[in-house]
FIKOLZA-1660 file (N, C-alpha, C; in steps of 0.1 Angstrom, whole numbers, plus 5000, padded with zeros to 4 digits):
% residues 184
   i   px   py   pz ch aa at
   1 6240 2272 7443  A  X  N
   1 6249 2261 7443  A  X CA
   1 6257 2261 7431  A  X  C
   2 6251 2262 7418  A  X  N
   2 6257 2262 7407  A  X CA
   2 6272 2276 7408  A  X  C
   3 6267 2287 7415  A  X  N
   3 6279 2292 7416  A  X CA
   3 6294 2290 7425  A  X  C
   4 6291 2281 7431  A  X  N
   4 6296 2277 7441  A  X CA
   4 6309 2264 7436  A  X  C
   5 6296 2253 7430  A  X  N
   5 6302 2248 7422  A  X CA
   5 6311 2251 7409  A  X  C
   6 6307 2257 7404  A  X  N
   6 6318 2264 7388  A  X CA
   6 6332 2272 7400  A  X  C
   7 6331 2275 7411  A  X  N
   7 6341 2283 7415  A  X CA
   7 6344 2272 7428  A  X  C
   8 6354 2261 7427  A  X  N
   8 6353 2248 7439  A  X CA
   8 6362 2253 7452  A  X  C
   9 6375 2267 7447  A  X  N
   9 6382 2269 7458  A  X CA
   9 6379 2281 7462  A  X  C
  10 6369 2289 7454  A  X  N
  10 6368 2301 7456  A  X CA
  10 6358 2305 7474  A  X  C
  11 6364 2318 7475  A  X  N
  11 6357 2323 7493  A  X CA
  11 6347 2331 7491  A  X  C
  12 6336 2329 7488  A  X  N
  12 6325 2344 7489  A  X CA
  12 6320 2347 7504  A  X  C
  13 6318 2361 7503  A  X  N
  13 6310 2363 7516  A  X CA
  13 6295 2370 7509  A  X  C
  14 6282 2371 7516  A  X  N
  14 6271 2367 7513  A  X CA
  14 6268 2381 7505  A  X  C
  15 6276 2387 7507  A  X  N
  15 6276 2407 7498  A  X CA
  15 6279 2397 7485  A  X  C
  16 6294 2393 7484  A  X  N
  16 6297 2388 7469  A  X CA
  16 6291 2380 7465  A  X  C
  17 6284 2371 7473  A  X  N
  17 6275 2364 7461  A  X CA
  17 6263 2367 7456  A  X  C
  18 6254 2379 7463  A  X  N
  18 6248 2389 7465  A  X CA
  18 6250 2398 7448  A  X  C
  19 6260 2400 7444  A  X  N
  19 6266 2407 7437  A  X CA
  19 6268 2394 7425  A  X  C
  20 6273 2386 7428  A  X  N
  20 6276 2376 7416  A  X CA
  20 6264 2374 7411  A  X  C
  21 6255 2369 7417  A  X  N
  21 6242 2362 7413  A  X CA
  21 6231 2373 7413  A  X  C
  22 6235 2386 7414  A  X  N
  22 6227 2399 7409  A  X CA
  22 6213 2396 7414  A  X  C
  23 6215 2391 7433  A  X  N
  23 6197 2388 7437  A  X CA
  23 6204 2400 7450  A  X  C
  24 6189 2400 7457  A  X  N
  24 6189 2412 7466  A  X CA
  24 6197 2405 7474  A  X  C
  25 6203 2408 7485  A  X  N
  25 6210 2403 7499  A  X CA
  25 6199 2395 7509  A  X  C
  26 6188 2399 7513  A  X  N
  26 6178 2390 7521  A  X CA
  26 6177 2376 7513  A  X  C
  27 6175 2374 7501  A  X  N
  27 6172 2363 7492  A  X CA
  27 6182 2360 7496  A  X  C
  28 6192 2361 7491  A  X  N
  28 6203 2351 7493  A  X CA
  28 6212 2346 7504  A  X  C
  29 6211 2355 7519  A  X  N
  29 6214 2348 7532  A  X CA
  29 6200 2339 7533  A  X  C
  30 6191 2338 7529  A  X  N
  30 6182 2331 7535  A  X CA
  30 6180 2316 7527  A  X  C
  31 6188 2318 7514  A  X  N
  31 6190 2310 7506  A  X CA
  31 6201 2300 7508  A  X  C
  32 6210 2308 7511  A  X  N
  32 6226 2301 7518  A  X CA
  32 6224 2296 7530  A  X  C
  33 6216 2302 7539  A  X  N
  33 6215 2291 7556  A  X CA
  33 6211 2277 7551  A  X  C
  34 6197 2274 7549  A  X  N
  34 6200 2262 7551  A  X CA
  34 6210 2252 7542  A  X  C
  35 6219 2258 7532  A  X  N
  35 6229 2251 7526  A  X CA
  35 6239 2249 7532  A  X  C
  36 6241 2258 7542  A  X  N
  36 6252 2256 7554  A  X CA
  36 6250 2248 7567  A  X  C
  37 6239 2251 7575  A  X  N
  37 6231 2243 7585  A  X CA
  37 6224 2233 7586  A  X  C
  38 6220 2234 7573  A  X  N
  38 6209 2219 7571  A  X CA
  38 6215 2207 7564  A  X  C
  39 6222 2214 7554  A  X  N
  39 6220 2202 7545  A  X CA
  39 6237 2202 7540  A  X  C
  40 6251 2211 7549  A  X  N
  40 6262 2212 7549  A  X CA
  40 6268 2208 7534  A  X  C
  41 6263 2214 7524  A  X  N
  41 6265 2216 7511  A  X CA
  41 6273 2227 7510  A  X  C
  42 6277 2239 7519  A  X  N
  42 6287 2249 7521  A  X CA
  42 6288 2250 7534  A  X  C
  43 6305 2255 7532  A  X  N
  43 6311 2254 7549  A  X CA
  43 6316 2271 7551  A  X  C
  44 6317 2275 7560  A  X  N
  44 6319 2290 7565  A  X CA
  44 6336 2286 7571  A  X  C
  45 6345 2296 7565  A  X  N
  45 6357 2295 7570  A  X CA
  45 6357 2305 7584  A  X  C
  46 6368 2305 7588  A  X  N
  46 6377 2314 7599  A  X CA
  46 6373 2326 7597  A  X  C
  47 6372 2329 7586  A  X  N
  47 6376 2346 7580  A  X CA
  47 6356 2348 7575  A  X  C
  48 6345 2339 7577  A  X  N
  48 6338 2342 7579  A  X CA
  48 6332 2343 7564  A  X  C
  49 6340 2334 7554  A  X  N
  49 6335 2337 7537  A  X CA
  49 6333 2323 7540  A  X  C
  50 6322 2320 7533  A  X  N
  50 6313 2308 7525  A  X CA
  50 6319 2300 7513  A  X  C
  51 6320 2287 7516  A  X  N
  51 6328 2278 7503  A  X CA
  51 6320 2266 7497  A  X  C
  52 6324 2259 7489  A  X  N
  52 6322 2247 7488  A  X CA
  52 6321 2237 7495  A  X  C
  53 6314 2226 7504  A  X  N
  53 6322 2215 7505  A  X CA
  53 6321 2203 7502  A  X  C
  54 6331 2202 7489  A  X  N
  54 6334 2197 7480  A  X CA
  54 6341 2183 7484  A  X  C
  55 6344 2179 7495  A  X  N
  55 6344 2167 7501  A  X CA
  55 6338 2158 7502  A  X  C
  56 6325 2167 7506  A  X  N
  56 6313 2157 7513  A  X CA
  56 6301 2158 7499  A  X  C
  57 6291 2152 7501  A  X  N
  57 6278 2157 7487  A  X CA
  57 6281 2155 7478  A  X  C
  58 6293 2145 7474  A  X  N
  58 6297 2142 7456  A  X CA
  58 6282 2138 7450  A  X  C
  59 6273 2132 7455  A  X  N
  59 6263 2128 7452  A  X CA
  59 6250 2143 7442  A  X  C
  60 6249 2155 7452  A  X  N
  60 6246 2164 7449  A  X CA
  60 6254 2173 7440  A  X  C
  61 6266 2174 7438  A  X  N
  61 6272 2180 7432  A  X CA
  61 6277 2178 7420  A  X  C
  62 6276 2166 7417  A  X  N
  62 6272 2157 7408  A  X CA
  62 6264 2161 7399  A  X  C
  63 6248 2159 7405  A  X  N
  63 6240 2167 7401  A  X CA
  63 6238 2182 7393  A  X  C
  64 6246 2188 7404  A  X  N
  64 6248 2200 7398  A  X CA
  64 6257 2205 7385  A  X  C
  65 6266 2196 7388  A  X  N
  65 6275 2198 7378  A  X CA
  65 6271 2194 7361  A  X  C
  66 6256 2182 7365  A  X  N
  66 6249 2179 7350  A  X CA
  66 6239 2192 7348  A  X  C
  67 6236 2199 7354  A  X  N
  67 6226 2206 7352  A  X CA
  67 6233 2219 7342  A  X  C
  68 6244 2223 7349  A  X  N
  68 6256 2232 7345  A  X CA
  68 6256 2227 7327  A  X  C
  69 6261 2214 7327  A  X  N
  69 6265 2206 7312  A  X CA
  69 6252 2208 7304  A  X  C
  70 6240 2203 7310  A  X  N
  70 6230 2204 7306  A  X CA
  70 6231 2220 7298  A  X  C
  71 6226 2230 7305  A  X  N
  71 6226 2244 7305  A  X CA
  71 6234 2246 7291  A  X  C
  72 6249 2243 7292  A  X  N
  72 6255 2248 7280  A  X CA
  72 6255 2238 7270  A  X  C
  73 6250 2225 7270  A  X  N
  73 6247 2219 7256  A  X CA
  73 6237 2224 7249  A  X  C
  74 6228 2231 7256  A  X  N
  74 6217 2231 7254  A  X CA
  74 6215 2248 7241  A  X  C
  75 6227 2252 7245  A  X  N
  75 6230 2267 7236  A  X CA
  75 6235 2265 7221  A  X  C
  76 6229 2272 7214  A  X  N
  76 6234 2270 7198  A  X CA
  76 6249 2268 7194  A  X  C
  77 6254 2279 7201  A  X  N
  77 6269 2280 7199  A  X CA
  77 6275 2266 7203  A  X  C
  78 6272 2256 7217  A  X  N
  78 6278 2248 7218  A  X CA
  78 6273 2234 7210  A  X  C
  79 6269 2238 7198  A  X  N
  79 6263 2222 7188  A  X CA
  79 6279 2217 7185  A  X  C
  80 6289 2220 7184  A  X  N
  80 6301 2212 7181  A  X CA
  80 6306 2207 7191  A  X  C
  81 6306 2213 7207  A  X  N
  81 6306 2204 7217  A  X CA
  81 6297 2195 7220  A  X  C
  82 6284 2195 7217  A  X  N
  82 6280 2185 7222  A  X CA
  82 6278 2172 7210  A  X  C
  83 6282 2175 7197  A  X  N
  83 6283 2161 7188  A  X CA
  83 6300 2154 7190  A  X  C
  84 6306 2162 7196  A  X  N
  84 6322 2158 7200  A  X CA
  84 6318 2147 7212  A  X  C
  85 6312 2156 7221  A  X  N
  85 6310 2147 7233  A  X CA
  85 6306 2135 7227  A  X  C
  86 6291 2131 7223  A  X  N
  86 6284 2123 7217  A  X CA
  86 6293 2112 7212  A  X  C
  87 6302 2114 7200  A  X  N
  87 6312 2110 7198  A  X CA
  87 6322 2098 7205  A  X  C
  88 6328 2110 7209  A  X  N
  88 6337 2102 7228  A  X CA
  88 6328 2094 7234  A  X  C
  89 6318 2097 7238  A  X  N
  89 6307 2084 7249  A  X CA
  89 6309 2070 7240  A  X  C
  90 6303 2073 7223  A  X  N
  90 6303 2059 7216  A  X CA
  90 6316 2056 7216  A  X  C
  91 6327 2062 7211  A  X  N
  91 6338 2055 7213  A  X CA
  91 6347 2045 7218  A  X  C
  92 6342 2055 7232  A  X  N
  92 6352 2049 7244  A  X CA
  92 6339 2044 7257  A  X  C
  93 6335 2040 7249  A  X  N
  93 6319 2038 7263  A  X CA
  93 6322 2029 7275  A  X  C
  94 6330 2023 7276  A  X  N
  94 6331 2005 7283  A  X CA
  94 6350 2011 7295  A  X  C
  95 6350 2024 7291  A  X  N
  95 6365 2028 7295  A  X CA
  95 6358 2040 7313  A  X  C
  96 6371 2041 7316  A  X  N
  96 6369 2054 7328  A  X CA
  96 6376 2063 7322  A  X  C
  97 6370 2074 7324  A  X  N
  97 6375 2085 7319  A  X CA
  97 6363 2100 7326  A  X  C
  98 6368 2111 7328  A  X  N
  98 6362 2123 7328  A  X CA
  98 6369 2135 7316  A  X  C
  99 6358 2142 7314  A  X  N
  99 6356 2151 7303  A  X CA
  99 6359 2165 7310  A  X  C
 100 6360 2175 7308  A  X  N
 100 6362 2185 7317  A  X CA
 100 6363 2198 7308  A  X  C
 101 6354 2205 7304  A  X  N
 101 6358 2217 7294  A  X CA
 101 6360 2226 7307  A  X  C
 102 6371 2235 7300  A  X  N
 102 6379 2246 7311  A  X CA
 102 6379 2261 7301  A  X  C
 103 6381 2268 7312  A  X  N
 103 6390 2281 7310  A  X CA
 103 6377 2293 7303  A  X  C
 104 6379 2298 7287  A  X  N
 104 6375 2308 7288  A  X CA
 104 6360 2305 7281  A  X  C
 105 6362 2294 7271  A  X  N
 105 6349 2286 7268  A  X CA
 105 6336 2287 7280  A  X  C
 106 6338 2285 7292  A  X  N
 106 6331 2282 7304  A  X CA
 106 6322 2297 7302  A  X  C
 107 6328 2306 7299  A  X  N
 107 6317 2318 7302  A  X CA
 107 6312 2330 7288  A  X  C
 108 6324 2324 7281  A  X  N
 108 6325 2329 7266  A  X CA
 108 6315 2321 7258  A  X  C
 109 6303 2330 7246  A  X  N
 109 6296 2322 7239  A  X CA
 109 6306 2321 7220  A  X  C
 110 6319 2328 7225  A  X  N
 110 6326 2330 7212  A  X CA
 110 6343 2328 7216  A  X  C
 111 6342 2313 7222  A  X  N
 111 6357 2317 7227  A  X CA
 111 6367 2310 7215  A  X  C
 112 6383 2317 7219  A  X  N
 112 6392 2317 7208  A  X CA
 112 6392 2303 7206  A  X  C
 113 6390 2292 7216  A  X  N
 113 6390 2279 7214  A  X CA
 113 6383 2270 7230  A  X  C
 114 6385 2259 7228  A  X  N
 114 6378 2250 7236  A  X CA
 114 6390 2244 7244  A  X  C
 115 6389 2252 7255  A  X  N
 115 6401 2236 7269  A  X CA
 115 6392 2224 7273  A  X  C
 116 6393 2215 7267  A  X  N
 116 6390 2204 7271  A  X CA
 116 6396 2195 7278  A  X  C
 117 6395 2187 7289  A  X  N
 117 6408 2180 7299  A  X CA
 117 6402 2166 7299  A  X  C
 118 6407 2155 7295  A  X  N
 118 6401 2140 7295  A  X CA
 118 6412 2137 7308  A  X  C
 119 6406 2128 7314  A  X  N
 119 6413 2125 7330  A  X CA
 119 6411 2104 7329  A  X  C
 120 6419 2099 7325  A  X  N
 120 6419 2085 7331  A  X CA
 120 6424 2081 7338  A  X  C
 121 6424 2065 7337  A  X  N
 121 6423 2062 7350  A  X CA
 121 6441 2061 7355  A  X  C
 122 6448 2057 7343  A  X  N
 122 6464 2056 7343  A  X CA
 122 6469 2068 7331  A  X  C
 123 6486 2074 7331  A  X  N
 123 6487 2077 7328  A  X CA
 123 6492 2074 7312  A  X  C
 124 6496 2056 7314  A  X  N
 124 6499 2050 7299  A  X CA
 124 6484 2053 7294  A  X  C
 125 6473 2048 7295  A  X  N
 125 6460 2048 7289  A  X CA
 125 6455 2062 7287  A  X  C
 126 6458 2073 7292  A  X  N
 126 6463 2088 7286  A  X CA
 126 6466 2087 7272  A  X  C
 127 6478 2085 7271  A  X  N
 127 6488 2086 7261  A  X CA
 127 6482 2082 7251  A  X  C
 128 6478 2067 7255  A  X  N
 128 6474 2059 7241  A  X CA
 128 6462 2062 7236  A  X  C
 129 6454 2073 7243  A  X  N
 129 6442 2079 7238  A  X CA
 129 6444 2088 7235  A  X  C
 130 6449 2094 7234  A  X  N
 130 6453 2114 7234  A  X CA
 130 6449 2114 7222  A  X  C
 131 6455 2105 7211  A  X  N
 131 6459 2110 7198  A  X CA
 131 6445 2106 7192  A  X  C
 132 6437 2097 7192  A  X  N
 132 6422 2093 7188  A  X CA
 132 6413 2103 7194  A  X  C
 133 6413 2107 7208  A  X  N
 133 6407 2118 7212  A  X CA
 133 6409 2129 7199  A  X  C
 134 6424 2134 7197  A  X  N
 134 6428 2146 7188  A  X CA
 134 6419 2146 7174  A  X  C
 135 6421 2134 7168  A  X  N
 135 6416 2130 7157  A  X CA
 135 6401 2132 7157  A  X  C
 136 6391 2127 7167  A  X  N
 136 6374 2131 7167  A  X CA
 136 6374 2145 7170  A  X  C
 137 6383 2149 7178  A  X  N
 137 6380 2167 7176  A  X CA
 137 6381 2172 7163  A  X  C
 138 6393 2170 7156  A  X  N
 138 6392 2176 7146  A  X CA
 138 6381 2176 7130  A  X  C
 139 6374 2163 7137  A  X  N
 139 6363 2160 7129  A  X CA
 139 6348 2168 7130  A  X  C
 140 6350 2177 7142  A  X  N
 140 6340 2191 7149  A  X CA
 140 6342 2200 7151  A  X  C
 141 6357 2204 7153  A  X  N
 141 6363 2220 7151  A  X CA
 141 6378 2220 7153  A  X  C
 142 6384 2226 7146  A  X  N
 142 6395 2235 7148  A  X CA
 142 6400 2239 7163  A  X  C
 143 6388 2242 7167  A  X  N
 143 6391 2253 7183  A  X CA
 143 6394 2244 7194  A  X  C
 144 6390 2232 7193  A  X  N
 144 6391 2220 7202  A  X CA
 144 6408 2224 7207  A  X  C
 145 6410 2220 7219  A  X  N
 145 6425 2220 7225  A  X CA
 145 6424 2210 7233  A  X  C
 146 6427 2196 7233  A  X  N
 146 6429 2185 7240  A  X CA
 146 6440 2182 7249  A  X  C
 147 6435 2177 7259  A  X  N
 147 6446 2172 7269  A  X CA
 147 6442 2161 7275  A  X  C
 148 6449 2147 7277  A  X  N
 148 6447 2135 7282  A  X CA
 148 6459 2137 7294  A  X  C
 149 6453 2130 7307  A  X  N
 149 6460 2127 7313  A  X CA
 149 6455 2115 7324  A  X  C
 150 6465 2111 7335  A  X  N
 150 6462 2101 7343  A  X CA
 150 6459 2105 7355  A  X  C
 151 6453 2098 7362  A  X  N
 151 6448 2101 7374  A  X CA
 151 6458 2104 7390  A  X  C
 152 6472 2101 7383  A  X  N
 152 6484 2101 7387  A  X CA
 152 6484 2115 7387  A  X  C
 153 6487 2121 7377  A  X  N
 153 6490 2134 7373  A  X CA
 153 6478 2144 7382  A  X  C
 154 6468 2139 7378  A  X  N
 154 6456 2149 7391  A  X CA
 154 6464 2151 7402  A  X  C
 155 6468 2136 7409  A  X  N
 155 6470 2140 7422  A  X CA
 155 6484 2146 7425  A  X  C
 156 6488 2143 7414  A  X  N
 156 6506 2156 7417  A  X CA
 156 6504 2166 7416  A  X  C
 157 6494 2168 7406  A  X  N
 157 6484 2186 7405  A  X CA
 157 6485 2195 7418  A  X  C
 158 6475 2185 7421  A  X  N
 158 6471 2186 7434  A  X CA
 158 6474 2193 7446  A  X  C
 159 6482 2186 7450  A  X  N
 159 6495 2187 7460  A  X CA
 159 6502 2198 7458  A  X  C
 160 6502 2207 7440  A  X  N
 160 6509 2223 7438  A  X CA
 160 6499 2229 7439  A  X  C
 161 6494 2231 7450  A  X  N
 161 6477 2243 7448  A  X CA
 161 6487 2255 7445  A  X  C
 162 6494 2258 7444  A  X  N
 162 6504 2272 7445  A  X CA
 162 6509 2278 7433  A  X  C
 163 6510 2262 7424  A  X  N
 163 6521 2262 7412  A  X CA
 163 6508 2266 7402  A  X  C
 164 6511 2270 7385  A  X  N
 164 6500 2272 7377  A  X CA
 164 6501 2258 7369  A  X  C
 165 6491 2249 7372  A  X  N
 165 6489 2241 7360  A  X CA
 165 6473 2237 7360  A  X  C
 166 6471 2225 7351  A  X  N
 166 6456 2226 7343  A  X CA
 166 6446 2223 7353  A  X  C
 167 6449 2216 7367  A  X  N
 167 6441 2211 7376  A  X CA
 167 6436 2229 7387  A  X  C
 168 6446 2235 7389  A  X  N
 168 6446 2249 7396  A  X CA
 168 6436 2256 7386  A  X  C
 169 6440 2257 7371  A  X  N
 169 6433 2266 7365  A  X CA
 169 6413 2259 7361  A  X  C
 170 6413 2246 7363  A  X  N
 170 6399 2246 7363  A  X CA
 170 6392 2246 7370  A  X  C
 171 6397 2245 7384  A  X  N
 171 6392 2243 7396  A  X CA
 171 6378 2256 7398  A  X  C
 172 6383 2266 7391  A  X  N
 172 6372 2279 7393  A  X CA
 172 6367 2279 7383  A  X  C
 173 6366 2278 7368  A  X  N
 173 6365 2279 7356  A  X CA
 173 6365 2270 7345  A  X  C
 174 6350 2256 7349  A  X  N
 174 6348 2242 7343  A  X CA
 174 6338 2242 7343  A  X  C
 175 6334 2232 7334  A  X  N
 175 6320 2220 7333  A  X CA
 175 6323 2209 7329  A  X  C
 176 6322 2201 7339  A  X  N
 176 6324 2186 7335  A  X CA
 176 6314 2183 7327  A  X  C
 177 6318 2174 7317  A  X  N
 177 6307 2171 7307  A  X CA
 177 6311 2156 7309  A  X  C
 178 6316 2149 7315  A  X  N
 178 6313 2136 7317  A  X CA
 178 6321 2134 7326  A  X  C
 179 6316 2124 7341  A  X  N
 179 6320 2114 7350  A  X CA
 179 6322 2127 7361  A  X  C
 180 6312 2134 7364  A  X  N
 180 6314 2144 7376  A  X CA
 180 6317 2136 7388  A  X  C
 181 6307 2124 7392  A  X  N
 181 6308 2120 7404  A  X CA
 181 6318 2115 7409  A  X  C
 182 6333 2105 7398  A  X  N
 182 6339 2108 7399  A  X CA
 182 6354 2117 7401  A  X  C
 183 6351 2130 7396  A  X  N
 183 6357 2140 7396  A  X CA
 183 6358 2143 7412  A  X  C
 184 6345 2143 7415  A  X  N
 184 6345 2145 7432  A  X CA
 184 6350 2138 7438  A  X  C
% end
């Protein structure tokens, strides 16, 4: 599931994931049925590749997506993300907001920098945060790369699945580090 999740638009068929998650092929059709049949946590397209469905199970995927956060707080290299995060929670605790590290950080234990994506709830309360956001980063690293936006802006994202911007490019390559359930 965790692969599934980290990749939300991506199509595998049961060879590629076979191959991604470097387990035999019997383990993993037998691992993927009841995710599909039982408990419809993946949907099988037309073309017969295996996806997300990211629709339904915000509840479990949720889940998953803490475990993910978990996993990489939990690595040496990420001790500056996770006193940043720490940070942001006390700050802004009583606000809506999601956290969203993207891009090459997600798989890199030495990346050139950190995409970070804060998502609220409007796009004025964006703005007026951006810059206090900017400021606690710089109090944990350099590499930090901040982006506030509103929840407006998600859904115009959205709507360009085609065009390149920050919502297309995390979609395969994230960990929400705070407010998964809403993300879903």
């Amino acid at each position: 599931m965790q692969l599934f999740t980290a990749n939300i638009t991506t199509n595998y068929s049961i060879r590629q994931t076979e191959r991604e998650l470097n387990m035999p092929y019997a383990l993993v059709h037998r691992a993927i049925t009841p995710l599909i049949k039982t408990y419809h946590y993946l949907k099988i397209n037309e073309n017969k590749l295996i996806h997300l469905n990211y629709k339904e199970n915000h509840d479990i995927l949720a889940y998953i997506e803490s475990l993910r956060k978990i996993e990489l707080l939990s690595k040496p290299y990420a001790k500056n993300i996770k006193e940043f995060l720490q940070e942001i929670l006390e700050k802004f605790e009583h606000e809506y907001f999601i956290i969203i590290l993207f891009g090459s950080a997600v798989e890199k234990t030495n990346p050139r920098d950190y995409d970070i994506l804060f998502i609220f709830e409007n796009n004025e309360t964006a703005g007026k945060r951006e810059r206090a956001i900017e400021v606690i980063a710089l109090n944990h690293s350099d590499k930090f790369h901040m982006q506030a936006i509103g929840t407006e802006s998600i859904f115009e994202m959205g709507v360009k699945r085609d065009q390149k911007n920050v919502l297309n490019e995390l979609l395969n390559k994230h960990i929400i580090l705070y407010g998964a359930e809403s993300f879903y």
